[in-house]
Every structure is written in C-alpha cells, then in structure tokens.
N, C-alpha and C positions, 0 to 999 in steps of 0.2 A: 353464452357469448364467449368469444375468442380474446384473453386479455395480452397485449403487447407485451410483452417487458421491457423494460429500460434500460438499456445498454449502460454500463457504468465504466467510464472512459481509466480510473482507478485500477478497475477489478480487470478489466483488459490488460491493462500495462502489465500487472501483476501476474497474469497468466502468459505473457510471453516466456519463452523459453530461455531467452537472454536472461532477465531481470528473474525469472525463477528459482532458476539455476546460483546466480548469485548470490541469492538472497540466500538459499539451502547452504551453502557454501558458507557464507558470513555467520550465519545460526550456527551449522557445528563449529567455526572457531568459533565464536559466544561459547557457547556450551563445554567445549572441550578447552579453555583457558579457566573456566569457572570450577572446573574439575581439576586443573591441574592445581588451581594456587586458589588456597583458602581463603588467604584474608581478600583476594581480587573477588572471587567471589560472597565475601560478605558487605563489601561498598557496592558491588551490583545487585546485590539484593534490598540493599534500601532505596540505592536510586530504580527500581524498578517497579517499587512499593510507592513512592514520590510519583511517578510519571502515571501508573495508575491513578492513584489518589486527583492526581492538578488534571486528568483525562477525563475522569467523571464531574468533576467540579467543571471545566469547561464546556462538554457536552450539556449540563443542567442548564448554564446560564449563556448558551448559544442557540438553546430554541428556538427563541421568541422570534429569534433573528433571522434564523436558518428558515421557518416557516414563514417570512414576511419576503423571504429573498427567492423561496422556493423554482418559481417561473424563471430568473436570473441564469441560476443554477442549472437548471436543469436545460437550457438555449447554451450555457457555457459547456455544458456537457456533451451536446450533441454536436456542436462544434468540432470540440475537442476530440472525439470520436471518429469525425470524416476527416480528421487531419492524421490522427492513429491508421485508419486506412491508407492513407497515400503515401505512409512513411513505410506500413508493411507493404506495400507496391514496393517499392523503391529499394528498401535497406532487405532484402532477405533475409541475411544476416539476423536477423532479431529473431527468426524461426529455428536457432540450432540455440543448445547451451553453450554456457561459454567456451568448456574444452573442446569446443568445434570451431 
C-alpha cells in the first residue's frame, strides 16, 4: 500500500527560503557573538540547558493531550497548509532569501 504523508504546515514555513535564510542568518550571529564574548556565551549556555530541560518536561506532560487533540490538530494543519498555498500564490517573494 501507498502511505500519504502529512504535510506539516511547520516544516513548510521552515523550508521557505525567506524564513531559511533568516533563520541561517540569526544562527551565525548566535554563534559567532558566543565566540566573540565569553561570559555572553556562558549565560547562553545555561539558558540553553534551561529551555532544553523545561522542553522535555513539557513534551512528557503534553501527551496525554496532544493525543486526545490529535484530529483537532491535524484539520488545523491542513487548514493551515491551503492557506500556505495561497500566500505562496500571492507573495513570490517568500521563494528568494532574504538578500533577494
């Protein structure tokens, strides 16, 4: 049998070229302020260890929930999805990176 996949309206946004681009962008300054200044990079290393940490602790106790909402979720996604479509109709623009 042939299984679908599920478009994840997320992992879309993520893969535009816009929003890509940006994000690549914002990473190397992260990155390359973390490298220039020590003590900046050791408060971002705990708050990084923090947002970890309170991320798996969330995920654990959003289960129960995320699997009772599942159907919810997944109608808001496909939603969300054919309205992704009609804004890449519209905005082209989202198909260049930013220094375009």
């Amino acid at each position: 049998p042939i299984y679908h996949v599920q478009e994840n309206v997320l992992q879309r946004v993520l893969q535009l070229p816009v929003v890509s681009s940006t994000c690549e962008s914002l990473q190397r300054t992260y990155v390359s302020t973390k490298e220039a200044h020590p003590l900046v990079a050791s408060v971002c290393g705990v708050y990084e260890r923090g947002v970890q940490g309170a991320g798996a602790l969330a995920l654990w106790s959003m289960e129960p929930v995320v699997r009772r909402l599942e159907p919810q979720f997944a109608m808001a996604n496909n939603l969300a999805c054919r309205g992704l479509d009609c804004l890449e109709e519209k905005i082209p623009a989202l198909q260049y990176p930013v220094d375009k």
